[in-house]
C-alpha positions in Angstrom: -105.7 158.5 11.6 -102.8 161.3 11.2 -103.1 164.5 13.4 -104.9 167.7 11.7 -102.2 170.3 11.6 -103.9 173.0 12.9 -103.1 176.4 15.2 -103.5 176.8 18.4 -107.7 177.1 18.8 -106.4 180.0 21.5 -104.6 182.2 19.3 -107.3 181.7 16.5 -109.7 182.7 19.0 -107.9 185.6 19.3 -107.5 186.5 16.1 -111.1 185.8 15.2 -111.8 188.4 17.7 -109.6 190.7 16.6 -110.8 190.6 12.7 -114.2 191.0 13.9 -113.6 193.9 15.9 -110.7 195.6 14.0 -109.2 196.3 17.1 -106.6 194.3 19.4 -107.9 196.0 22.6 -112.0 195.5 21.8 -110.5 192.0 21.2 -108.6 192.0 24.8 -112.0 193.3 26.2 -114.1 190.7 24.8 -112.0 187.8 26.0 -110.9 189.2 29.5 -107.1 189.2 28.6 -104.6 192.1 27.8 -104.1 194.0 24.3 -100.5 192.3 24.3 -101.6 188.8 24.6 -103.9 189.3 22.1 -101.2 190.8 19.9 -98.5 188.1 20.9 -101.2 185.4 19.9 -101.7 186.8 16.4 -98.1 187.2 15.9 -97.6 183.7 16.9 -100.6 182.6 14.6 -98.8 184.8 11.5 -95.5 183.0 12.1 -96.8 179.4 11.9 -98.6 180.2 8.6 -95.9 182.3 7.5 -98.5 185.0 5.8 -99.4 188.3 7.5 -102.9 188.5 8.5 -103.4 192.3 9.1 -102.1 195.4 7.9 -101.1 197.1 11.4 -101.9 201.0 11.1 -101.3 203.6 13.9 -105.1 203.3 15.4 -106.8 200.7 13.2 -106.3 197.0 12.2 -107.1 196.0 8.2 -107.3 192.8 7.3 -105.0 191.5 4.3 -106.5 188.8 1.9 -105.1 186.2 3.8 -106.7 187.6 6.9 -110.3 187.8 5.6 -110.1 184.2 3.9 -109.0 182.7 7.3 -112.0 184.8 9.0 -114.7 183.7 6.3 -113.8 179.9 7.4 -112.8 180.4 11.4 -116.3 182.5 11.5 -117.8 179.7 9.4 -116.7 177.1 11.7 -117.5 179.0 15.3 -121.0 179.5 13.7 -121.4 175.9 13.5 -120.3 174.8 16.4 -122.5 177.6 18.3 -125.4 175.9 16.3 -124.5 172.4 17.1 -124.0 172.9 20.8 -127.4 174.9 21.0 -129.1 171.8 19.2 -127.2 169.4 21.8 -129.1 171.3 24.4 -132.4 171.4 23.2 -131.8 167.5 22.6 -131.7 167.3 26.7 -135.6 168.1 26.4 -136.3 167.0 22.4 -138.8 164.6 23.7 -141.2 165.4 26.6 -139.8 164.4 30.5 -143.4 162.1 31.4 -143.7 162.1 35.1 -146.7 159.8 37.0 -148.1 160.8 40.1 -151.5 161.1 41.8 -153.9 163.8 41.2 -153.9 165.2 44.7 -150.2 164.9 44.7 -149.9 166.9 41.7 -153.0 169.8 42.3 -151.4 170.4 46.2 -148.0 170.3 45.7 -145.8 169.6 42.0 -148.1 172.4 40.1 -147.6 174.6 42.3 -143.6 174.4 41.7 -143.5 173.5 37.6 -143.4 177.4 37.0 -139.5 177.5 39.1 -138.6 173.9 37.1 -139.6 175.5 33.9 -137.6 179.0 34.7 -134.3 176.9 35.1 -135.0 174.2 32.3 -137.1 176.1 29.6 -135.8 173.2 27.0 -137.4 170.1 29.3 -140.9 169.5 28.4 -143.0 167.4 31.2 -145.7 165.8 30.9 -147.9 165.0 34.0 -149.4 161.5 33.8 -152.1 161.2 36.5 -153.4 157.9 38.1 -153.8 156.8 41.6 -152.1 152.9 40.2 -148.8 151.5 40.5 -146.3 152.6 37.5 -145.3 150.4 34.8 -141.6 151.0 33.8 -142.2 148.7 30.8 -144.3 151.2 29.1 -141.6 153.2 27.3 -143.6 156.6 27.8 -142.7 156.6 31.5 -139.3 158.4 32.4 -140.3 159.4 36.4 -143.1 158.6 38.7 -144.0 160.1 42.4 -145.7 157.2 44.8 -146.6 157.1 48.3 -145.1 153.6 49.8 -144.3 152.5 53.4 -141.2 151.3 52.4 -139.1 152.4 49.5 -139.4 150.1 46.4 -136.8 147.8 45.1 -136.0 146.6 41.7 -136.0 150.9 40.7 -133.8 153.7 41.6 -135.9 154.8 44.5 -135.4 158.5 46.5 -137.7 159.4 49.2 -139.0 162.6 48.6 -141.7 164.1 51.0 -142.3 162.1 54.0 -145.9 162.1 54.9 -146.8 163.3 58.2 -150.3 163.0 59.0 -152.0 166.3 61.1 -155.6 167.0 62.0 -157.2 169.7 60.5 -160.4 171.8 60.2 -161.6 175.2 58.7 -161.2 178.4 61.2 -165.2 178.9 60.8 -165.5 175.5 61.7 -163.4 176.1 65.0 -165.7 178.8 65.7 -168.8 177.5 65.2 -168.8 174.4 67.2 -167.3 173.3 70.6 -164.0 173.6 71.5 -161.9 171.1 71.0 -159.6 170.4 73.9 -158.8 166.5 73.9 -159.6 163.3 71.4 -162.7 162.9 73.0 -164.4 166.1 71.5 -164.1 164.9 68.1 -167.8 163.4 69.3 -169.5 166.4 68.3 -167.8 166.9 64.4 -167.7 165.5 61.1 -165.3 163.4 60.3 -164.1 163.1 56.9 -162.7 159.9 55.7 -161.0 158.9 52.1 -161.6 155.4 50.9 -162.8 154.1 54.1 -161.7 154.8 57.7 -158.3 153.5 57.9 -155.9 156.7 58.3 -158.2 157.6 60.9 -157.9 154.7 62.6 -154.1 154.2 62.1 -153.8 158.0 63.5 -155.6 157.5 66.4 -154.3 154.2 67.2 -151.0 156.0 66.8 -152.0 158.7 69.8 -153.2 156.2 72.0 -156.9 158.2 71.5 -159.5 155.0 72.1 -162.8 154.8 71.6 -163.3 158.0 70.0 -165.9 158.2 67.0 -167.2 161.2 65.3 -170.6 162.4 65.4 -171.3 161.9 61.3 -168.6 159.6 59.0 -168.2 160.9 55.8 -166.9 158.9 52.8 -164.9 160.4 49.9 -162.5 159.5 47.1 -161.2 161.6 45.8 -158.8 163.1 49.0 -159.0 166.8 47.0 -162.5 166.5 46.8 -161.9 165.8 50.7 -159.9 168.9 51.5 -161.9 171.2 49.4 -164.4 169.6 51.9 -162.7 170.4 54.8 -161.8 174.0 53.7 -165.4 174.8 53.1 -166.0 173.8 57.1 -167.5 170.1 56.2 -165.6 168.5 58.8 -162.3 167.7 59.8 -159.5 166.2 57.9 -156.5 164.4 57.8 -153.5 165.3 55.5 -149.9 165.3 55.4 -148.4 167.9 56.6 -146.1 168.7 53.8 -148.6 168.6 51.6 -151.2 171.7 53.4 -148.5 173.9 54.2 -149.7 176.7 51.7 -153.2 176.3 53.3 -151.9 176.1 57.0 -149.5 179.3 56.4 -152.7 181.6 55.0 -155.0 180.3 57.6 -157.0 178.9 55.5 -156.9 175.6 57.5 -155.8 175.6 61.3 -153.9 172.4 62.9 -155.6 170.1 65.8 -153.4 169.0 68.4 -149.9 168.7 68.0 -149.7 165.0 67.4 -148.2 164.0 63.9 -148.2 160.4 62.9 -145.7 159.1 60.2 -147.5 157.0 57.4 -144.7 156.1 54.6 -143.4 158.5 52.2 -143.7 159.6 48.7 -140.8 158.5 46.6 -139.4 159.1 43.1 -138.8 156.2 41.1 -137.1 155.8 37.8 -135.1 153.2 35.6 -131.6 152.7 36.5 -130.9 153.1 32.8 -132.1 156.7 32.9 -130.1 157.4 36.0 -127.7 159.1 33.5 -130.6 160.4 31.4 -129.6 164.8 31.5 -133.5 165.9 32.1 -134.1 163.1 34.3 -131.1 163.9 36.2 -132.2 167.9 36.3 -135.9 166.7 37.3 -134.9 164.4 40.1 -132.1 167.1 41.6 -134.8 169.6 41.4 -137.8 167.5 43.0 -135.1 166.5 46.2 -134.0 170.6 46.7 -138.0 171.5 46.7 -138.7 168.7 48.6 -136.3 169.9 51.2 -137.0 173.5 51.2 -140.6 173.2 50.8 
C-alpha cells in the first residue's frame, strides 16, 4: 500500500482553525499556541499545495475558493472523526456491565456507591444480578461477581476486596434498656440473633476464647438484612462485618460490643481472564478496589 500524500495534520489543524474563525490570533487562542505559529503553519500548508488559501487583509482573514473547498472537506473529515470517537466510547458501555453479588452485599454496601460509579462512567450500564450461589462464568451474561470466600478462588482473576471483620452489635435503646454489658458472660440476659444457624456465633466466640456463653433466646434468620433490620429495631444483638455497618455505626444508629474483631474470609471480585482487558470491566474493577479502600 503506497503512502497518502497528505499535509502535515498540525498545520491543517491550524488552518481549519483559522478558516473557522477568520482570525490567526482566535485560532492561536483556541489551540494554546502563538498568532505566528499559526501563521507560519498556514504558510507552510500554502507552499506545499502551491495555491493561496486566504486573502490576508489588514484586520480580517477571507478565504479564497481554494480555502473554502479545503475547509468544506477538513471540516467534513474532523466531524467524522469527532462522531466516530464518541461512538468508540459509548461502545465501552454498548452492552450492560452484569455484576453478581448477594443481596445484603448489595442493599449495605455497592448501592450505596453506584451513584459515584455512574458520575465518572455515565456510558457503563450495570446490571446487578442478585443470588446468595456460586457464579457461573460459563453463562455469557456474567462479566463481574462479588463473593465472600475464605480463601481467594483459583481458575478466575480473583482481587480481594473488603475483608470481613466480624463485630458485635446492638441498637443504643437496646443498650439502655437492659443490663450492662461488661464481659462475654452478660450476653445471658439478650437475644441473640443468628443467620442460617449458629455458626458465626460460635466461630466468633471460639475466636475470643468466650466459653460457655449462650444467650437467653436464639433467634434464627435468613435473610442477614432481615437480621440487621432486626437488630436496628432493638431485637437482639448481631453480628456483621465491620466494613459492611460503618454507615450505621458512624450515625449511631448501631453501637459496637467489645472491642474484639474476628477475621472470617473476604469478599472478592472475580472475573474471566479474557475480560481482564475488557475497558468497563477494567473501570468497574479499579473503581470497586479505590472504594473498597477508602470506604
Amino acid at each position: 500500500m503506497t503512502s497518502r500524500q497528505l499535509p502535515s495534520p498540525i498545520a491543517l489543524r491550524a488552518f481549519e482553525a483559522a478558516a473557522r474563525h477568520l482570525s490567526f490570533t482566535l485560532a492561536a487562542r483556541e489551540l494554546f499556541v502563538t498568532q505566528s505559529a499559526i501563521s507560519h503553519q498556514v504558510r507552510g500548508l500554502e507552499k506545499s499545495l502551491g495555491l493561496r488559501l486566504f486573502v490576508r487583509m489588514t484586520r480580517q482573514l477571507q478565504l479564497t475558493r481554494s480555502g473554502e473547498r479545503l475547509l468544506e472537506v477538513v471540516r467534513e473529515s474532523y466531524d467524522r472523526i469527532e462522531d466516530t470517537i464518541v461512538a468508540l466510547r459509548l461502545d465501552v458501555g454498548a452492552g450492560p456491565l452484569r455484576v453478581s453479588l448477594t443481596s445484603y452485599l448489595a442493599a449495605r454496601w455497592l448501592t450505596r456507591r453506584l451513584g459515584q460509579f455512574a458520575a465518572i462512567h455515565p456510558q457503563v450500564e450495570i446490571h446487578l444480578q442478585l443470588t446468595n450461589g456460586d457464579p457461573d462464568f460459563h453463562q455469557k451474561d456474567l462479566d463481574l461477581a462479588i463473593v465472600w470466600s475464605l480463601e481467594p478462588w483459583s481458575n478466575v482473576v480473583c482481587t480481594e476486596l473488603i475483608p470481613l471483620n466480624l463485630v458485635m452489635v446492638c441498637s443504643p435503646s437496646l443498650m439502655r434498656s437492659g443490663r450492662d454489658i461488661k464481659e462475654f458472660m452478660d450476653l445471658r440476659h439478650y437475644t441473640l440473633l443468628h443467620e442460617s444457624g449458629r455458626n458465626l456465633w460460635e466461630y466468633y466466640l471460639r475466636n475470643v476464647k468466650a466459653k460457655n456463653v449462650i444467650g437467653k433466646r436464639n433467634v434464627v434468620m435468613d435473610d442477614p438484612n432481615v437480621l440487621h433490620q432486626a437488630c436496628i429495631e432493638g431485637q437482639g444483638i448481631a453480628l456483621g462485618a465491620e466494613a459492611l455497618l460503618f454507615d450505621e455505626l458512624q450515625q449511631g444508629v448501631l453501637v459496637r460490643l467489645f472491642s474484639d474483631t474476628v477475621r472470617y474470609g473476604s469478599y472478592y471480585l472475580l472475573h474471566r481472564s479474557e475480560s481482564r482487558n475488557q475497558p468497563n470491566v477494567l473501570a468497574f474493577q479499579n473503581w470497586l478496589v479505590a472504594e473498597a479502600v477508602w470506604g
